[in-house]
C-alpha positions as CSV (number, residue, x, y, z in Angstrom):
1,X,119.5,90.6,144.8
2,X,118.7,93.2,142.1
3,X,121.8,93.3,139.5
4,X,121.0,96.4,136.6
5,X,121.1,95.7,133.3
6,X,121.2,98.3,130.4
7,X,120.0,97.4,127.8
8,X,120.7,98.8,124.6
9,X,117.9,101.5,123.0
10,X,118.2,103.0,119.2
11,X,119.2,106.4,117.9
12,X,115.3,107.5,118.6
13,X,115.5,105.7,122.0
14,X,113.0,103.1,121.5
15,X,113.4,99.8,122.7
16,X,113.5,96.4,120.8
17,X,110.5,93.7,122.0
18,X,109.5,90.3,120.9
19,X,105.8,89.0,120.9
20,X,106.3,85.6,123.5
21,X,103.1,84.2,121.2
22,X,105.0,81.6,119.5
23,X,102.0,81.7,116.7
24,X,102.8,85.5,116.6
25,X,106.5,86.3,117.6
26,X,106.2,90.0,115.9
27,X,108.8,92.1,116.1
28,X,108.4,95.8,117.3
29,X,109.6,98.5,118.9
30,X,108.4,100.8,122.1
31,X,109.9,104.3,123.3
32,X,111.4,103.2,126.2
33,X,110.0,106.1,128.1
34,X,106.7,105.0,127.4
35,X,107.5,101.0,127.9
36,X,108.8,102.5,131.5
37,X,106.0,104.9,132.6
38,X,102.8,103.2,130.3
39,X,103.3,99.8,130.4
40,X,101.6,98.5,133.7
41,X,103.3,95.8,135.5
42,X,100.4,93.6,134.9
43,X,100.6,93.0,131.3
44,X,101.8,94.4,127.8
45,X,100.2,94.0,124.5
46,X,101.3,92.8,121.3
47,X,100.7,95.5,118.5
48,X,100.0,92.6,115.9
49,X,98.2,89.6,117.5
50,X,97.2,91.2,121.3
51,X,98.9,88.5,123.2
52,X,99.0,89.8,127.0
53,X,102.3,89.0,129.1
54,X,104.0,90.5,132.0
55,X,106.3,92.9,131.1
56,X,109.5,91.3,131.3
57,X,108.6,88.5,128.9
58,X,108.8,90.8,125.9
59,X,112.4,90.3,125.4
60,X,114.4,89.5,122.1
61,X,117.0,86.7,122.0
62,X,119.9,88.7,121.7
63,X,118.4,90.9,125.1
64,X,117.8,87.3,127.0
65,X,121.4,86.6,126.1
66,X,122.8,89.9,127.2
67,X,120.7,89.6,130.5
68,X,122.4,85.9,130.9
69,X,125.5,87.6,130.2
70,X,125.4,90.7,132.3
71,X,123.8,87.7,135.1
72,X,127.2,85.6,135.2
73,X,129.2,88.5,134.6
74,X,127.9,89.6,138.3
75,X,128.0,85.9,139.4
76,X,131.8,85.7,138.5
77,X,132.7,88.3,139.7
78,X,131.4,87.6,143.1
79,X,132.9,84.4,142.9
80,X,136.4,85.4,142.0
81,X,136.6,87.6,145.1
82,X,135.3,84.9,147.2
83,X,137.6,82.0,146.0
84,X,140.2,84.5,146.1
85,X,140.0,85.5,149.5
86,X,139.3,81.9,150.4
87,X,142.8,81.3,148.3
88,X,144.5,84.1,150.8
89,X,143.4,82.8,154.0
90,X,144.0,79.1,153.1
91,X,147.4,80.1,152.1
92,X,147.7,82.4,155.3
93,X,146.8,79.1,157.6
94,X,149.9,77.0,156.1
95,X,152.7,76.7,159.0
96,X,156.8,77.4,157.5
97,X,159.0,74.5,157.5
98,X,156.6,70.9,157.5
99,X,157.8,68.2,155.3
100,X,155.1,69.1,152.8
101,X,153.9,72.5,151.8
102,X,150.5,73.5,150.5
103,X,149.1,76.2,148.7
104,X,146.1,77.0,146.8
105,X,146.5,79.4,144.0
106,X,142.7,80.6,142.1
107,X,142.9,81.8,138.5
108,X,139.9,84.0,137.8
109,X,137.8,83.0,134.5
110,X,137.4,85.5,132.2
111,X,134.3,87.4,132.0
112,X,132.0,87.2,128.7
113,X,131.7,89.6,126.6
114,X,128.4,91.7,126.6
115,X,127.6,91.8,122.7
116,X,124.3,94.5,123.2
117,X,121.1,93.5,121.4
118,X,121.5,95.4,118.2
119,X,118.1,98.0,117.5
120,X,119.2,99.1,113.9
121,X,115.9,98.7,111.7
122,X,115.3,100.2,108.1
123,X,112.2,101.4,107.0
124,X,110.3,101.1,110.4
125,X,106.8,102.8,110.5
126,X,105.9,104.3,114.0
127,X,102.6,105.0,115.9
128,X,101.0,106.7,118.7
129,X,98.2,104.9,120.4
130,X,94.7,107.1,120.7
131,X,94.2,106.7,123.7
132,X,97.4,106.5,126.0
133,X,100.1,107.7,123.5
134,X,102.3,105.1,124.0
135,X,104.7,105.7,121.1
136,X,105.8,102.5,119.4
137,X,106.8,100.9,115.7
138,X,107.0,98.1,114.0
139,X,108.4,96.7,110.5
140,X,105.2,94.8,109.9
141,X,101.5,95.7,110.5
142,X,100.7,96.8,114.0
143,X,97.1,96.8,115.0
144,X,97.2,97.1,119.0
145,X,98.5,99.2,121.3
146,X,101.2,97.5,123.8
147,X,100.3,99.6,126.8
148,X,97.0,99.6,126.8
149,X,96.1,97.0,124.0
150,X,93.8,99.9,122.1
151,X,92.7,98.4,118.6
152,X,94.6,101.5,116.4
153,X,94.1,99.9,113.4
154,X,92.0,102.7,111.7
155,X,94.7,105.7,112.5
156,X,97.8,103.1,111.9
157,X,96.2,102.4,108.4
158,X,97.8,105.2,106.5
159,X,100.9,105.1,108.4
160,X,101.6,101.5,107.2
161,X,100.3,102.4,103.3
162,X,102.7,105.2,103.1
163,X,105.4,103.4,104.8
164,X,105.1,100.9,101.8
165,X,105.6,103.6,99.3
166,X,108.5,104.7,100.8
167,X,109.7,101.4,100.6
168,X,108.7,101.4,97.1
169,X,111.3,104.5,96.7
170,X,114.0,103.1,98.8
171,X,114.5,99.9,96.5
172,X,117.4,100.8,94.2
173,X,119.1,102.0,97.3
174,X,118.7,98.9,99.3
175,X,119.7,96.6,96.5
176,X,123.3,98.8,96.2
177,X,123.3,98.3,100.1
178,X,123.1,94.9,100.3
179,X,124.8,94.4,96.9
180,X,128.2,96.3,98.3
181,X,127.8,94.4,101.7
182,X,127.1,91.2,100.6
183,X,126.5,90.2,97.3
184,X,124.3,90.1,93.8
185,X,122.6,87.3,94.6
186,X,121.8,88.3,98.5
187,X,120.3,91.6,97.3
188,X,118.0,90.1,94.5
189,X,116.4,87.9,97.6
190,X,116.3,90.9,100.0
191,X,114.6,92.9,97.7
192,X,112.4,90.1,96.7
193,X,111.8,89.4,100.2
194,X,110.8,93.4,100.9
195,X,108.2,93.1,98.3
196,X,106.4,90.3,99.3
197,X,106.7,91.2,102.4
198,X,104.6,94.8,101.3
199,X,102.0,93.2,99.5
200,X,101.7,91.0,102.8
201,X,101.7,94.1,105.2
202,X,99.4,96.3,102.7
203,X,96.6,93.4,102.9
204,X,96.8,92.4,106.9
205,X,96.7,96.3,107.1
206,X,93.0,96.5,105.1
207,X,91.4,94.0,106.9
208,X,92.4,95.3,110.3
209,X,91.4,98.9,109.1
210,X,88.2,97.5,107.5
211,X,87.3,95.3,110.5
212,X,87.9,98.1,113.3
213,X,86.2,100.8,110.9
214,X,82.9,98.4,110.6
215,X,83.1,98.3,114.2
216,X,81.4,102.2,114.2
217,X,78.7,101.8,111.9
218,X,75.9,102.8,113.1
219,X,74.0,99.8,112.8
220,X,77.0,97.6,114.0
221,X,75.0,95.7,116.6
222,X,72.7,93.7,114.2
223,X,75.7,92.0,112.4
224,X,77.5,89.3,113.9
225,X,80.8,88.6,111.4
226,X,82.3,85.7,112.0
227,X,85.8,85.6,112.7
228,X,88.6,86.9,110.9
229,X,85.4,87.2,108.2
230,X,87.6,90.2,106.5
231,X,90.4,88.0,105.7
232,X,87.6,87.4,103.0
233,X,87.2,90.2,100.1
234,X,83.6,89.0,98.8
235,X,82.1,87.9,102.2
236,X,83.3,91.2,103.7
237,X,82.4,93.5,101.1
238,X,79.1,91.6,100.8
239,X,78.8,92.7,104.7
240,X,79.8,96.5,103.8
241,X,77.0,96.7,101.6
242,X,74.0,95.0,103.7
243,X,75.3,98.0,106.6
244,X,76.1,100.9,104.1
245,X,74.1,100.1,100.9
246,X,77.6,99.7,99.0
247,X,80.1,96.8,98.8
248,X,83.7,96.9,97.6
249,X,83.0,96.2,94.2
250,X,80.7,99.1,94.1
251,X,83.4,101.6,95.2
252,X,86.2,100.0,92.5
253,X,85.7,99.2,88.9
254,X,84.9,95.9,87.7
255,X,88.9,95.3,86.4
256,X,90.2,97.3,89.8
257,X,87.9,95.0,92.0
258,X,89.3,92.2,90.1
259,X,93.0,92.9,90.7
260,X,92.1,93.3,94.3
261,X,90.9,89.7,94.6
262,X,94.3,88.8,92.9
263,X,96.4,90.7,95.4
264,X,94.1,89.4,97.9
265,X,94.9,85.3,97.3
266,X,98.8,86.5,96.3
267,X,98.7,87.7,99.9
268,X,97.3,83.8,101.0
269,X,99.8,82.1,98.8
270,X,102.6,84.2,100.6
271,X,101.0,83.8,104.2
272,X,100.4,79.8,103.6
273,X,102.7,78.5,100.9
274,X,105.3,80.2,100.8
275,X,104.2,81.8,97.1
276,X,103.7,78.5,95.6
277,X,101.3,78.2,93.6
278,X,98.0,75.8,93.7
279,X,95.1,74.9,92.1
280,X,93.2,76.7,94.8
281,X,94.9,80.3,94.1
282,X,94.5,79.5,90.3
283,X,90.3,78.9,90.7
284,X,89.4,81.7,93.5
285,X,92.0,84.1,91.8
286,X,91.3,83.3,88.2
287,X,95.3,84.3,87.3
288,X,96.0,82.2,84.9
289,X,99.4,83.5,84.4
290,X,100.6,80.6,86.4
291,X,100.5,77.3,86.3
292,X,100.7,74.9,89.1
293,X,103.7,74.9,91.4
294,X,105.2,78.0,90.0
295,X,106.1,80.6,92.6
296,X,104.9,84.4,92.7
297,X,106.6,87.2,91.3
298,X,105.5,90.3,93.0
299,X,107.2,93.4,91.3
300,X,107.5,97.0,93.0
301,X,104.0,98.3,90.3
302,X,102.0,95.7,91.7
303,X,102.9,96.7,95.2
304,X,102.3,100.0,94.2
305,X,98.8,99.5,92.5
306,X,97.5,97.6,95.3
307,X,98.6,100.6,97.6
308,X,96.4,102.9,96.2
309,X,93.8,100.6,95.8
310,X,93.5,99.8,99.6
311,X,94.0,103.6,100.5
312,X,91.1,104.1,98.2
313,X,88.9,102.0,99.6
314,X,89.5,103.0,102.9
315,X,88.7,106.4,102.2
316,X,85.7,105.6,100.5
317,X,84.5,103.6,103.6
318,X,85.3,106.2,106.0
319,X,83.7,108.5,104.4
320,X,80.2,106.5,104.4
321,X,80.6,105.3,108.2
C-alpha cells in the first residue's frame, strides 16, 4: 500500500533533513529537486560528518511525526468506513418486533491534525556540489556533498566565512527580533548563542578547507597526517611548511598567529566544555584573561577578527598549492 505524503518544502523549495548519525545529527537542507532526481536510492550523504543512509532515513522529527500522522490519518479513515459499514449491515440483520432489540451505532474518532514540519531558517548559507550540483545548505559547516558525498570543503570555505559576516551584520536585528517576540533575556542568550556558534563554524570550516586543500599538493603522497591532525594549529601548520616551505605562522604575524591559537582552543572549550574554562585552555592558549571555571565571552570583533584571519590564510595557502 503506498499512501503520499507531502511534505512541507521552504519559500526556495528546499527540503529540511536530519543527519541519523547520532554522534553527528546536523541539520541541513537539500533542493528537493535535487534530493529527488540526485540522491540515489542507495545512500545519501551527510554534508558535515559523511554518514551514508538510505534515503528515507534523513528525516527530521517533526517530518517522522507528520508521516505518523498522515499514516493513521489513512488508517482511520479506512477504518471508519469499515466499522461503519459493518455498523449498517449489523443493524440491517436485526428482525422488527423480538423481545429485545439490538443495534450497533460507530462514532468515528477524529483525525489528527497534520502540524507540517516547519523549514523557516535564518541566516542559512547554501552550496552547490562540484561535481553533481546537488544544491543544498546548511546553518553550520557543511563539508560533503549529500548526493554524491564529494568533499566541497575548499569551494564551501568562503561561503561559510562570508555567511558569518553577515551574521555579524544581522545582530542588532535579531536581538530586536527575539527581544519583541520573546524577551530581554531570551535575546541576550540567542545572540550569545549565534556568536559562539560563528567562531565554532569559522574554525571547523579552516580545518576542512585546510585538510581538503593539502590533499592537492603536489607532494601529497609522501605525508601521511594522522587523523583529524588539522584540528591541530601547530602540528598542521608544521605539516604546511615541510610540503610548501611555509607554515602558518610564517604567513600571519607573530601577535595574529597568536590570536589564532586563542580562537583556535576558544573553539575546543566551546566544542568540549561547553565554554568553561580549564587549566588546559589557560596553558595551550596562554589567555590569561581567565581564570579557572569562568566561561567564554565571545564578542561580535573577535568573530570578526578571526574571519579574516582564516580567509587569509586560506588564500595564502591556495595560492602556494
Amino acid at each position: 500500500m503506498r499512501i503520499p505524503i507531502q511534505l512541507e518544502l521552504d519559500d526556495a523549495g528546499f527540503l529540511d533533513r536530519l543527519c541519523p548519525d547520532e554522534r553527528c545529527g546536523a541539520e541541513f537542507k537539500v533542493l528537493f529537486e535535487d534530493w529527488r532526481d540526485k540522491v540515489r536510492d542507495e545512500a545519501a550523504f551527510c554534508p558535515r560528518c559523511r554518514h551514508e543512509a538510505e534515503p528515507t532515513e534523513w528525516n527530521t522529527p517533526a517530518q517522522s511525526e507528520q508521516i505518523e500522522a498522515e499514516v493513521l490519518r489513512y488508517a482511520y479513515g479506512l477504518i471508519n468506513t469499515e466499522l461503519s459499514s459493518t455498523a449498517r449491515d449489523f443493524n440491517r440483520s436485526q428482525g422488527p418486533g423480538g423481545m429485545i432489540s439490538m443495534s450497533l451505532s460507530y462514532r468515528p474518532a477524529a483525525l489528527p491534525v497534520v502540524v507540517p514540519a516547519s523549514a523557516s531558517d535564518l541566516l542559512r548559507q547554501t552550496f552547490e556540489c562540484d561535481v553533481c550540483h546537488c544544491r543544498h545548505s546548511s546553518l553550520g559547516a557543511a563539508f560533503f556533498c549529500p548526493a554524491c558525498g564529494h568533499n566541497s570543503s575548499v569551494s564551501a570555505f568562503q561561503v561559510s566565512v562570508d555567511t558569518v559576516r553577515k551574521t555579524l551584520d544581522a545582530l542588532t536585528g535579531i536581538r530586536q527580533s527575539v527581544c519583541g517576540a520573546t524577551d530581554a533575556d531570551t535575546a541576550e542568550n540567542s545572540v550569545r548563542h549565534i556568536l559562539e556558534n560563528s567562531l565554532v563554524k569559522l574554525v571547523s570550516s579552516f580545518q576542512g578547507y585546510a585538510e581538503a586543500l593539502f590533499d592537492t599538493v603536489p607532494n601529497r603522497a609522501q605525508f601521511a597526517p594522522r587523523r583529524n591532525l588539522f584540528q591541530n594549529l601547530r602540528e598542521s601548520s608544521d605539516m604546511w611548511r615541510t610540503a610548501l616551505g611555509e607554515g602558518y605562522d610564517d604567513i600571519l604575524s607573530p601577535q595574529e598567529y597568536s590570536s589564532l591559537e586563542v580562537y583556535f582552543q576558544q573553539r575546543h572549550l566551546l566544542a568540549h566544555t561547553d565554554g568553561l574554562v580549564d587549566q588546559d585552555y589557560l596553558d595551550r592558549s596562554g589567555d590569561h584573561s581567565y581564570a579557572v571555571g569562568q566561561r567564554l565571552v565571545v564578542r561580535p570583533r573577535v568573530v570578526g577578527e578571526l574571519a579574516d584571519l582564516v580567509e587569509r590564510l586560506a588564500h595564502e595557502l591556495c595560492e602556494r598549492t
